[in-house]
ROTI-940403 format. One record per residue: x, y, z of N, C-alpha, C in turn. Coordinates in pm, whole numbers, padded with zeros to 5 digits, always signed. Example, Ala and Ser with C-alpha at 12.3 -4.5 7.8 and 13.67 -1.06 7.14 Angstrom:
! residues 2
+01319-00569+00780+01230-00450+00780+01320-00330+00780 +01285-00225+00708+01367-00106+00714+01290+00003+00787 
***
This chain:
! residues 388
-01017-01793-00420-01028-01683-00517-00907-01684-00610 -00912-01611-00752-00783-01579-00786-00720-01493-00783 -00628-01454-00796-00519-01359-00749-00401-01366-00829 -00336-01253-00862-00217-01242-00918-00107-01253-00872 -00010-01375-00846+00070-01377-00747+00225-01415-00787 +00304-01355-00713+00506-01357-00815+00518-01474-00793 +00606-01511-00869+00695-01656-00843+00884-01648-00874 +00889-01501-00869+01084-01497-00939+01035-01386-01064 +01149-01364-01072+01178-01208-01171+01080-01254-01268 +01021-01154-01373+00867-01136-01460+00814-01260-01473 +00800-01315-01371+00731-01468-01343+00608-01442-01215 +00519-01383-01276+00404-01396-01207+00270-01433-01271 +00178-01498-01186+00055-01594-01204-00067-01567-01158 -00182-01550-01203-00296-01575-01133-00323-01717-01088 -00308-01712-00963-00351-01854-00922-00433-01853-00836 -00507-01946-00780-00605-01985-00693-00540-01979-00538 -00600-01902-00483-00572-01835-00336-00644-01834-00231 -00632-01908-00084-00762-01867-00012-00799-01742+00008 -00927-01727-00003-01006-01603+00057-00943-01498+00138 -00985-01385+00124-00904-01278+00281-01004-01284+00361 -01008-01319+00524-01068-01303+00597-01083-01175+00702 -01201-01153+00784-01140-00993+00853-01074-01061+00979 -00983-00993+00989-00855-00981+01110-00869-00926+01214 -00888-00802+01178-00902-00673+01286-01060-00601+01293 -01106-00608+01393-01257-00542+01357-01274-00435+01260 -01186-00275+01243-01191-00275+01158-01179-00237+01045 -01176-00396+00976-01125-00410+00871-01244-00440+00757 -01219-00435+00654-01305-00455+00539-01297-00586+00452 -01377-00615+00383-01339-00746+00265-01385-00684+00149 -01315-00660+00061-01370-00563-00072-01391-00657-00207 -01470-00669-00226-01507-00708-00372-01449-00627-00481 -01340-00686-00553-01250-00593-00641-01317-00545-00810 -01339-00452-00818-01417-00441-00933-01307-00376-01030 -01231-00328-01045-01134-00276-01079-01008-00252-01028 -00911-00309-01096-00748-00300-01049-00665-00229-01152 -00502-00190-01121-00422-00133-01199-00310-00222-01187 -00219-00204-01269-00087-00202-01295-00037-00073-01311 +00072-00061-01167+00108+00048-01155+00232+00066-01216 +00324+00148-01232+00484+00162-01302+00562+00112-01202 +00502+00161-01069+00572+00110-00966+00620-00044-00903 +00493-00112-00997+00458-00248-00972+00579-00313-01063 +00604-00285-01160+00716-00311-01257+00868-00328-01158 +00869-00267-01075+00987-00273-00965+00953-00392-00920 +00885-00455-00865+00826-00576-00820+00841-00680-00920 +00791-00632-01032+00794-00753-01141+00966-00801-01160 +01041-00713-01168+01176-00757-01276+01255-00802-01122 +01181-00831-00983+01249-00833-00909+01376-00740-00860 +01320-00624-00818+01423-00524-00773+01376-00468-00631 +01259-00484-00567+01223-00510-00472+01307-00560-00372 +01325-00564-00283+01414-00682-00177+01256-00729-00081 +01253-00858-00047+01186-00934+00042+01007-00906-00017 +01061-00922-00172+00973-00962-00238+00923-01106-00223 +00835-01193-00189+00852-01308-00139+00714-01393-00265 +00804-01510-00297+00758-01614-00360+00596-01645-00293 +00465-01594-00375+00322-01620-00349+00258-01469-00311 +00326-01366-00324+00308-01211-00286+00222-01179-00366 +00119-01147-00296-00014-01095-00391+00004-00939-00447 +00009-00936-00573+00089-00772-00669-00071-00662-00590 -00069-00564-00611-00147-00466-00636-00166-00358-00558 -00139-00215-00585-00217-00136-00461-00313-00045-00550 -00317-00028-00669-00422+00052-00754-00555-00031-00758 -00663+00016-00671-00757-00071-00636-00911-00054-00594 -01042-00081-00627-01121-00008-00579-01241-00132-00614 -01346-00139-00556-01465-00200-00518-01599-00188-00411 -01597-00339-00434-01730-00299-00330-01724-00370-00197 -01824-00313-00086-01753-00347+00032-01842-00460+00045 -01809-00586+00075-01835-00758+00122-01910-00778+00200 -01739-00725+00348-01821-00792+00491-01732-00676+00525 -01760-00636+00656-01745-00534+00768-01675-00604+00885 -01597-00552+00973-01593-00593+01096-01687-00497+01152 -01662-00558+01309-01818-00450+01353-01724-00295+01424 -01616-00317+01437-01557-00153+01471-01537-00063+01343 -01590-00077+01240-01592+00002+01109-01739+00043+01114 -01732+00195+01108-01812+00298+01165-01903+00361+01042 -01852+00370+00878-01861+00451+00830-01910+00408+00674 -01917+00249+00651-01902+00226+00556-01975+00035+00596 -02103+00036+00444-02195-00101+00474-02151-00192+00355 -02185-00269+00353-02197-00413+00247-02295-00298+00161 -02182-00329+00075-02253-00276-00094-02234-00151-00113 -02105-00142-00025-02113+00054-00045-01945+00053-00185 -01945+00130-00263-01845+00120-00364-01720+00225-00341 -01644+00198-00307-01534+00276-00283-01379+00232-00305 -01325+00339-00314-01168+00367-00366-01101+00402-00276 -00952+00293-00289-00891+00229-00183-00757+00344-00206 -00732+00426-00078-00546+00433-00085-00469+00340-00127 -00352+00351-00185-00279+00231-00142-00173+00230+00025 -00195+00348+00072-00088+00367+00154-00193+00320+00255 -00147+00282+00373-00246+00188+00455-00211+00281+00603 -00323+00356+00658-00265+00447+00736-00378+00412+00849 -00317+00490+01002-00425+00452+01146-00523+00556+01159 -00452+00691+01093-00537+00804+01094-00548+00891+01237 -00474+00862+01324-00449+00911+01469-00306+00911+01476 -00210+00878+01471-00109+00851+01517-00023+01046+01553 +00118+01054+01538+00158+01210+01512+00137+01244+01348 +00180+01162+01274+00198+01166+01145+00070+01163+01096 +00011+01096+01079-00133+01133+01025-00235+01278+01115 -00193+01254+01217-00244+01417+01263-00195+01530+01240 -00103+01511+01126-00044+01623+01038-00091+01571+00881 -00160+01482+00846-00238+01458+00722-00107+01370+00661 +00014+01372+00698+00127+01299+00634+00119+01131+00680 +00044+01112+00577-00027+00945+00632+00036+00884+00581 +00156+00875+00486+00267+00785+00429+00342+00736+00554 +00361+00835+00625+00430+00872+00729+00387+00756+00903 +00275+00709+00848+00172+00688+00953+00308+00534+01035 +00285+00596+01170+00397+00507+01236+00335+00379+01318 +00233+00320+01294+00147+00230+01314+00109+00092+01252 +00100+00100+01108+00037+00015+01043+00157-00095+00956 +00306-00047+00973+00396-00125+00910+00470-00177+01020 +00503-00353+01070+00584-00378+01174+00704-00405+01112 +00718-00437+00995+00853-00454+00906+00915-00353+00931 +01044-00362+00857+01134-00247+00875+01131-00143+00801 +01056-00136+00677+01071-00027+00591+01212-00059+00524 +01225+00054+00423+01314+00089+00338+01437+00138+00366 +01439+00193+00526+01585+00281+00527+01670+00213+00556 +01805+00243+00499+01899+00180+00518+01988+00161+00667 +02002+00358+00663+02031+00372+00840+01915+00421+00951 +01849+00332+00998+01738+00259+01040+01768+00387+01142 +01874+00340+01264+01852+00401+01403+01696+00288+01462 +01629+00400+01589+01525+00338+01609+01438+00399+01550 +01454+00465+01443+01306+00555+01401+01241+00450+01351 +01078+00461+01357+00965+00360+01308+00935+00377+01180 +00930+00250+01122+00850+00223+00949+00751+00343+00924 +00768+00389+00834+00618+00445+00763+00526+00313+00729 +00450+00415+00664+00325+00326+00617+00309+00213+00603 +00272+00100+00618+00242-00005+00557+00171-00030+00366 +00212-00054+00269+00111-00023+00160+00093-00201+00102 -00035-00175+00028-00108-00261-00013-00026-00360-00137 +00017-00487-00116+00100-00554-00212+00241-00493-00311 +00307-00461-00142+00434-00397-00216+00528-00421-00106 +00567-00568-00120+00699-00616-00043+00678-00671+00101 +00717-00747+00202+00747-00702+00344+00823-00623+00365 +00890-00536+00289+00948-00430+00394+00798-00333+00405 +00699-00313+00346+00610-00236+00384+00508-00334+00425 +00526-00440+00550+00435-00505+00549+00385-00623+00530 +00405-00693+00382+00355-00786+00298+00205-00776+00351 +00149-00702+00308-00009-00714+00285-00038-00715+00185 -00134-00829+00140-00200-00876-00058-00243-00730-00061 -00214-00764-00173-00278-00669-00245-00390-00664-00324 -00421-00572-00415-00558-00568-00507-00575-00640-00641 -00490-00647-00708-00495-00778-00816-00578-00910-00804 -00654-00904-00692-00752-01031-00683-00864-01003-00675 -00946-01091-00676-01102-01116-00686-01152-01056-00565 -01099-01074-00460-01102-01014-00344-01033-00919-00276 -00993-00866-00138-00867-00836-00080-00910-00811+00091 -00852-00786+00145-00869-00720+00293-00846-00618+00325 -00904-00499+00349-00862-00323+00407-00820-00349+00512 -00712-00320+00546-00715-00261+00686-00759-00173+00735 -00748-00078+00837-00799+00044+00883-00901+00134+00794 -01022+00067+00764-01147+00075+00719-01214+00232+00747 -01148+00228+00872-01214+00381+00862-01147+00523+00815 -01001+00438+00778-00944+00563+00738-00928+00583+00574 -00929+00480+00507-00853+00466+00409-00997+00455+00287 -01051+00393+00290-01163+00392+00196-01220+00467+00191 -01279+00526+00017-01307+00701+00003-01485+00629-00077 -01564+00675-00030-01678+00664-00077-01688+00736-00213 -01759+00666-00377-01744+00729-00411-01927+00767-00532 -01938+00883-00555-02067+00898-00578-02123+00815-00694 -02227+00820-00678-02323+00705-00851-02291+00828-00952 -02297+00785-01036-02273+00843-01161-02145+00875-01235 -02011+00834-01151-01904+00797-01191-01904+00686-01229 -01827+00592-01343-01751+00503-01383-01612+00411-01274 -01627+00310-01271-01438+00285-01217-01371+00324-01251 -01343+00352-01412-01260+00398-01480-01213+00550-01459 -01306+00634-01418-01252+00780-01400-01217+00781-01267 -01266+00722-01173-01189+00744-00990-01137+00652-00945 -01052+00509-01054-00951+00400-01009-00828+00469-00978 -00788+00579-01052-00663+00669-01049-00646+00717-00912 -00765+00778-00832-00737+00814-00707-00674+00766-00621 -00658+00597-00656-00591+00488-00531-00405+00545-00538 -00331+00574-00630-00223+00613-00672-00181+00730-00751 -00203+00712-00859-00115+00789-00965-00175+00924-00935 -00316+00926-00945-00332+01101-00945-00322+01139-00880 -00295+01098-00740-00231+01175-00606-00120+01232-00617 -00078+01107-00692+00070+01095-00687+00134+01241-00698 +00067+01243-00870+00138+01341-00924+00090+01456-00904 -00044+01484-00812-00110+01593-00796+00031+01640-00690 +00068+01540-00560+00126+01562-00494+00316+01653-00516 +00289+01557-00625+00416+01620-00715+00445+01727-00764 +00344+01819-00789+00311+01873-00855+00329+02035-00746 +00265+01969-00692+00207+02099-00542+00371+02096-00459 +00458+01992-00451+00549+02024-00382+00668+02043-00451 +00640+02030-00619+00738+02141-00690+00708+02283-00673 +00583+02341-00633+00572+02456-00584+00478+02527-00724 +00457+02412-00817+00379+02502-00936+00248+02581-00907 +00288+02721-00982+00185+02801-00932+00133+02842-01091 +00034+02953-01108+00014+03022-01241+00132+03078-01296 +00173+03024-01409+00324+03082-01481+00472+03015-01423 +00454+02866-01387+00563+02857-01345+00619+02784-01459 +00737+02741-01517+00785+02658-01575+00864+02550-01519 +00830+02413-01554+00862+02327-01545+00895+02138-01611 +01022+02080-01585+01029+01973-01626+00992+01868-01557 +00922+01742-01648+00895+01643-01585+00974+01519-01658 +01066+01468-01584+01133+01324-01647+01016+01234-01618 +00996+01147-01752+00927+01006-01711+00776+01044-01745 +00741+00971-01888+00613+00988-01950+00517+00878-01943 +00542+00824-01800+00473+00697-01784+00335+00756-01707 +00237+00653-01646+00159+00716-01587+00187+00862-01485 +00225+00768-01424+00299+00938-01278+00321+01087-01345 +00375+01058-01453+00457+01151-01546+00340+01266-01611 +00242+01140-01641+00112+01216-01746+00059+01239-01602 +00010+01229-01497-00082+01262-01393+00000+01381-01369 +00130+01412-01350+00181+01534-01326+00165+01615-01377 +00142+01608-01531+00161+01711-01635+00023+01795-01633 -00045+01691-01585-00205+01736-01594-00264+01822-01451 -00230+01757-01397-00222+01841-01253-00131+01984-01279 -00005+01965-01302+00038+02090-01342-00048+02177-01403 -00093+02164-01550-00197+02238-01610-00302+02317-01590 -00366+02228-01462-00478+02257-01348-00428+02356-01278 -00313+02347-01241-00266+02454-01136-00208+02571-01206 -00205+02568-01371-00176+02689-01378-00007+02743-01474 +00071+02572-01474+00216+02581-01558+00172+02657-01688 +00234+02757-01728+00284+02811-01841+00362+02706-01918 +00486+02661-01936+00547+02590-01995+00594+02467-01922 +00608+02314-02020+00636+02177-01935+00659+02133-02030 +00838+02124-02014+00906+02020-02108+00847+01910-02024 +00883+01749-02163+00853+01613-02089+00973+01584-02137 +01061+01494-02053+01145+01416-02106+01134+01242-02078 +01117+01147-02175+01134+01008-02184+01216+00985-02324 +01183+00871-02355+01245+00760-02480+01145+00698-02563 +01060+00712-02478+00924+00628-02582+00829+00747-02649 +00856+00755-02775+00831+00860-02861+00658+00878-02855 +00572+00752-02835+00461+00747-02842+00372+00803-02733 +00459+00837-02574+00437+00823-02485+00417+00979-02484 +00532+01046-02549+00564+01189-02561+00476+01265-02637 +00408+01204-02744+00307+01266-02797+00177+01264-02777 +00176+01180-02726+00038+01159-02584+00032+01244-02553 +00139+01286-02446+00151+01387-02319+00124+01561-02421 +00187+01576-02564+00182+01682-02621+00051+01699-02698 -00020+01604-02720-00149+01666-02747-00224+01688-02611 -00253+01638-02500-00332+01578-02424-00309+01712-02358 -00147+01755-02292-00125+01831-02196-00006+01941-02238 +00002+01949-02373+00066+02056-02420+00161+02073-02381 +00300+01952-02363+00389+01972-02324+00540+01974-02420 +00657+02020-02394+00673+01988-02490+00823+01869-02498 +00799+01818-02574+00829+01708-02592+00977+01643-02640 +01094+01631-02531+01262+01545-02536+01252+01407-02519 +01298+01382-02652+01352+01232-02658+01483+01231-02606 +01517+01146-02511+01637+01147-02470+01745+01031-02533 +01681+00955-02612+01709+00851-02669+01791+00926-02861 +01703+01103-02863+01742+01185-02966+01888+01287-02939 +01797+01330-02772+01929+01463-02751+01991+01399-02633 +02110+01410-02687+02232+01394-02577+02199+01429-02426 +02179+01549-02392+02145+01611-02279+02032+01721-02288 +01952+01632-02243+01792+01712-02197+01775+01839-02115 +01910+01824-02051+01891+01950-01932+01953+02067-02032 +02065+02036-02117+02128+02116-02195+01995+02215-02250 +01951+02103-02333+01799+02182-02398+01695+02196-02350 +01708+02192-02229+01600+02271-02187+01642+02394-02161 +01752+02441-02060+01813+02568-02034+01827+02638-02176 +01826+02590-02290+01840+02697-02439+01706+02750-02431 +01617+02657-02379+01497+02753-02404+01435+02871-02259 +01473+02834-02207+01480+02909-02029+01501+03046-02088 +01432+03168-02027+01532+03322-02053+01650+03320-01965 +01665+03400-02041+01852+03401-01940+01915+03266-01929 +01902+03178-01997+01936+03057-01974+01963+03007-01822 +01834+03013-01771+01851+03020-01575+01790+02864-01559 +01736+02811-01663+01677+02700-01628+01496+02712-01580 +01438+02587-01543+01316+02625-01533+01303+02643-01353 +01164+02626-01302+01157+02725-01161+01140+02524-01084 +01062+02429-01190+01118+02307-01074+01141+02225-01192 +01154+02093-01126+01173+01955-01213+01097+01847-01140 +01063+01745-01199+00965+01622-01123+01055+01524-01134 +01108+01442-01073+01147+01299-01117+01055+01202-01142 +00976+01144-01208+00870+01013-01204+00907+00933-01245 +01056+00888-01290+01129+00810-01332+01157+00709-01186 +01277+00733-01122+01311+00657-00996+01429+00597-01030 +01451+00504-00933+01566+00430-00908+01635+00373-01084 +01540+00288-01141+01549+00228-01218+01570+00326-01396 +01603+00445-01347+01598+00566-01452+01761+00460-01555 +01718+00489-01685+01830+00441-01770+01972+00500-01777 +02053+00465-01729+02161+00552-01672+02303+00504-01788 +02414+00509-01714+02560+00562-01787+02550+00348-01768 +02657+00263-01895+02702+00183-01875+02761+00109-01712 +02857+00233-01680+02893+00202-01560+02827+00191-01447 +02704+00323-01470+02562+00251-01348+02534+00157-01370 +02524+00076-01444+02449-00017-01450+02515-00125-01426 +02634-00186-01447+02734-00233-01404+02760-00241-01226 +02789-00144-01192+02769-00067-01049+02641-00161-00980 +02512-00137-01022+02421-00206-00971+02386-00312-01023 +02452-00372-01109+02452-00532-01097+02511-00582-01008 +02642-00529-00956+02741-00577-00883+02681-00522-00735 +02588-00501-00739+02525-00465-00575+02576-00352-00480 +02678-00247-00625+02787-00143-00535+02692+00006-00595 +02560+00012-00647+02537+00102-00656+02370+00060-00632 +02289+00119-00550+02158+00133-00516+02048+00121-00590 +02115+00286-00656+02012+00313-00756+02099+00412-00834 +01995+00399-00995+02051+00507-01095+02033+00622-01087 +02095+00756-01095+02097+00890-01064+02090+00990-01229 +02089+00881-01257+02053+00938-01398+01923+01087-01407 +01851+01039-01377+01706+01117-01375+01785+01256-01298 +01793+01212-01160+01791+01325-01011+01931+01400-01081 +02033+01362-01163+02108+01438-01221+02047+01557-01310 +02006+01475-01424+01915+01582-01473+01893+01713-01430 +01764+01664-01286+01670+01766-01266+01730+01853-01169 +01840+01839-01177+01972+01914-01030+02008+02018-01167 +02041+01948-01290+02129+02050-01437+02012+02128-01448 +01855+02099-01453+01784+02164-01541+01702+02284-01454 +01699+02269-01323+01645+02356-01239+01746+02491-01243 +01662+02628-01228+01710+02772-01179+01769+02745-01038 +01856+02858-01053+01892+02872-00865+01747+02894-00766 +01777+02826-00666+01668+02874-00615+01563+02785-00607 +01516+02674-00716+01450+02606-00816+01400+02506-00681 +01354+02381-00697+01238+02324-00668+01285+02149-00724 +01376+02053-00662+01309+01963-00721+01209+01878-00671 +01148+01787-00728+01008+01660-00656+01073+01584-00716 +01045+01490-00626+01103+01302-00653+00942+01205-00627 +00846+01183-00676+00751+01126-00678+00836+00954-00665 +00926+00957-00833+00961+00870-00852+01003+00777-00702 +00988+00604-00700+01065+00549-00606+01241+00525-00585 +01294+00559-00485+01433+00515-00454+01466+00428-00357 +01564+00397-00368+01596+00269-00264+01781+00279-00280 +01783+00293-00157+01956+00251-00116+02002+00390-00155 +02154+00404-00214+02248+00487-00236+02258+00501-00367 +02298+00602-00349+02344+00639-00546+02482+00718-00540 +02557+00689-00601+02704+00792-00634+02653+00893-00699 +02741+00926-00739+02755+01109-00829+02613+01154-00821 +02600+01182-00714+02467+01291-00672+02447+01386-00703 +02562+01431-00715+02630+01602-00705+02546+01710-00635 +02538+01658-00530+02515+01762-00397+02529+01900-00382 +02704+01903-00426+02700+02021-00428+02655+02137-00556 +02630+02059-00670+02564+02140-00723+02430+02166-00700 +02395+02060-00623+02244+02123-00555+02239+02247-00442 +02355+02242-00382+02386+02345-00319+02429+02441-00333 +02522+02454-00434+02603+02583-00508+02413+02676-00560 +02337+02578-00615+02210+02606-00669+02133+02671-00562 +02095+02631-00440+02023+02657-00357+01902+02595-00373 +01885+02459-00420+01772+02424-00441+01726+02298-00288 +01555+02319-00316+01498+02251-00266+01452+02117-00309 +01443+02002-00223+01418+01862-00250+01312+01829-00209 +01235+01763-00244+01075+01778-00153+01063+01596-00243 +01031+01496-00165+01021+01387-00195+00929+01278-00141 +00895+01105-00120+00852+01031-00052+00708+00966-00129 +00658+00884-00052+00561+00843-00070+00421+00915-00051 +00338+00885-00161+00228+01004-00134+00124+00996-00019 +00050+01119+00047-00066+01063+00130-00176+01087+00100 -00217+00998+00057-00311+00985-00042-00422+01038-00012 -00447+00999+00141-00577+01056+00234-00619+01218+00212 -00477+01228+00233-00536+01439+00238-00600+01466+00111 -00569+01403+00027-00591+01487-00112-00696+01440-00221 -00712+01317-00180-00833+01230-00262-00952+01298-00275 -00986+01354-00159-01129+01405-00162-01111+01534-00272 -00990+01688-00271-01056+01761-00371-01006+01685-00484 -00945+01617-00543-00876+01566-00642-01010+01513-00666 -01103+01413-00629-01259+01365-00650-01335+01473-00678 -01328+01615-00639-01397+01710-00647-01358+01776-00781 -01223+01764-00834-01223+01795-00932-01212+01712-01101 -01219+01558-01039-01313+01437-01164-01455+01470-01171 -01496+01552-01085-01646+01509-01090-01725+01698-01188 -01611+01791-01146-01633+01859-01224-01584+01921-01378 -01531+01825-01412-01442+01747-01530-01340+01759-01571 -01260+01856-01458-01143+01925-01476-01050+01832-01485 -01046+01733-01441-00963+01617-01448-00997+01468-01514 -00951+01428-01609-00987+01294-01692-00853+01222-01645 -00842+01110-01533-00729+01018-01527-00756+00922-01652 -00846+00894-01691-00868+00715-01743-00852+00789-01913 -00868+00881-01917-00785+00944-02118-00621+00835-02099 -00573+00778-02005-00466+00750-02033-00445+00583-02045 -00577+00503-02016-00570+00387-02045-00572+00344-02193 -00471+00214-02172-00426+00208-02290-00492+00079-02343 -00507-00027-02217-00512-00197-02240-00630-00203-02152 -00721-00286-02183-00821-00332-02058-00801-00499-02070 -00762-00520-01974-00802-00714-01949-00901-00790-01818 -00914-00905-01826-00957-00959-01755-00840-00979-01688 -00877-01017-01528-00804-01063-01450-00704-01194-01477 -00729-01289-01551-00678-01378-01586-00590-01396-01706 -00575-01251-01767-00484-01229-01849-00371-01128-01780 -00350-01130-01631-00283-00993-01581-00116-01032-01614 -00055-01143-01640+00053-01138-01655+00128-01120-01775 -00022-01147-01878+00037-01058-02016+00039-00942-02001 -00049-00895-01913-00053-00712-01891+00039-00688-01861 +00113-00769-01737+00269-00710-01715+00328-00708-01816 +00357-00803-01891+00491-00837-01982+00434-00705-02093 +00301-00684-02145+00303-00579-02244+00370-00441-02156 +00326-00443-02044+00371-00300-01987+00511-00280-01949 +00533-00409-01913+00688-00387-01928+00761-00369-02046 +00758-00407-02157+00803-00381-02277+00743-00256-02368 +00634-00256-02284+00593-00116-02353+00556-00142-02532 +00475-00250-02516+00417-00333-02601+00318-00256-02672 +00253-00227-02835+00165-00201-02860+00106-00062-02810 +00192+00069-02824+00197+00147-02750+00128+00201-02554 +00167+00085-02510+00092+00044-02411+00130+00126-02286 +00024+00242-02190+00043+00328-02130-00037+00297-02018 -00143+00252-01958-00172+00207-01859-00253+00126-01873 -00241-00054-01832-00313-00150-01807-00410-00151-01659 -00572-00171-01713-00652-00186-01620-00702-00339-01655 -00718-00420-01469-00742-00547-01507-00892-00562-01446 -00973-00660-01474-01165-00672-01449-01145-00796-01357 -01142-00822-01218-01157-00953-01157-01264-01016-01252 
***
């Protein structure tokens, strides 16, 4: 089959790959009818990943039709069409019997991400994103392999498109998730750094739930006016104003700031000279640029979400102004499981349009121009969907 596979920093290929076979009874073989390029995947591309490994099949935004079956998969036949988590969960374990299936302490034997390990167990395993979660291919191919078949694949009804319920595998969880654990209720105000996908799934979810006011803050001017017609937000170039948090608190009453902030930016947020420096030299993790921000721009009391990904350490945290603040941190990988189904319930009653935000459609065999446009942010380019 072909498959989209790395070879070294924005050096990746569709190349010819054997087949996925089933492993575990059960498991699935999905006929890929639709894939994404996620923002997240971009971490992968420029090589910032660790044990990213030379032939790593890219993808967890993913959805098709089902192949072949093992015979312990209970719930789901050859030819049935469904949308894949990317988080790869057992669905029994403690963690998933609290619906926190990121969490799921089963399906990853790698080590995961943390730095000070102890003996606590890996989360999740996810779909073409590193061996530390795994190294399981991912969806960027003609094919792929499910694991845990009965937990993870969401049936989805005739009369939808791919295009309106591909979002469910990631982003609109994401940011639904984001969204709900900034605490937005009817009338809350809030900022979201990062007008990339995650960013627009937040804003919109917010909306749904009810935000009164939602600054956006990015750099890509095109990205920002998207988000301000689409989701009425309003709209900091940070690339214009010095400090975003500054202006946002001018507009706050009482200049108290807003009630949360989102990060959908992450590690890789555009930071001070010296960050960047810092993490060339392997003495700084990640950029704090963003999580600074949303520490200045939040009320006492306030709410932040970190959707965005992190990895390692970051200096000037400033902790204690998160504490002088009294604010809350609510962060991690999403679980996708709990929430897919009303999030489907509310594409289908039209309250939600994910695919208003595609920008590029390709064939599979053009996916590494898709990267390079999305990484450069090419041709005002906001989310690439690829066609095995």
């Amino acid at each position: 089959m072909r498959a989209l596979t790395y070879h070294g920093s924005k050096d990746v290929r569709v190349d010819n790959v054997p087949d996925p076979v089933i492993q575990e009874q059960d498991d699935i073989i999905l006929k890929v009818t639709a894939t994404a390029i996620c923002g997240s995947d971009l971490h992968l591309y420029r090589g910032k990943i660790p044990q990213t490994k030379h032939g790593d099949i890219f993808g967890h935004e993913f959805m098709g039709v089902v192949e072949e079956r093992g015979s312990a998969v209970t719930h789901l036949h050859k030819g049935d069409r469904v949308v894949i988590p990317f988080v790869i969960a057992c669905g029994s374990c403690f963690f998933c019997a609290m619906n926190l299936h990121a969490a799921c302490e089963t399906t990853n034997s790698a080590r995961g991400a943390l730095l000070n390990k102890k003996q606590t167990p890996s989360g999740a395993a996810l779909f073409g994103y590193s061996h530390l979660y795994g190294g399981v291919p991912g969806g960027q191919a003609e094919y792929v392999r499910v694991p845990k078949a009965n937990v993870g694949p969401f049936k989805i009804p005739d009369g939808l498109d791919d295009e309106q319920v591909l979002f469910l595998s990631d982003i609109l969880p994401t940011g639904y998730q984001a969204v709900v654990n900034a605490g937005v209720s009817i009338g809350s105000t809030l900022v979201i750094f990062g007008a990339g996908p995650v960013g627009l799934m937040a804003a919109a979810c917010a909306r749904l739930l009810g935000a009164a006011e939602i600054f956006m803050v990015d750099h890509h001017s095109y990205r920002l006016e998207f988000a301000r017609q689409h989701y009425g937000v309003i709209p900091i170039n940070f690339d214009e104003v010095d400090d975003p948090a500054e202006a946002i608190i001018e507009q706050t009453v009482g200049h108290r700031g807003v009630d949360a902030a989102i990060d959908a930016v992450g590690f890789e947020a555009k930071g001070s000279a010296l960050e960047s420096t810092l993490t060339a030299l392997k003495l700084e993790g990640s950029s704090g640029a963003a999580l600074r921000q949303c520490i200045a721009s939040v009320r006492r009391g306030g709410i932040v979400s970190v959707p965005g990904v992190y990895a390692g350490f970051i200096h000037g945290f400033l902790f204690g102004d998160a504490f002088e603040k009294g604010l809350t941190f609510k962060s991690g990988q999403t679980h996708v499981q709990a929430v897919l189904p009303k999030l489907l319930e509310r594409i289908i009653l039209g309250e939600l349009k994910p695919d208003i935000i595609i920008s590029h459609r390709l064939p599979l065999a053009d996916a590494a121009e898709g990267y390079r446009i999305f990484n450069e942010k090419e041709d005002t380019c906001r989310k690439v969907v690829l066609r095995p």
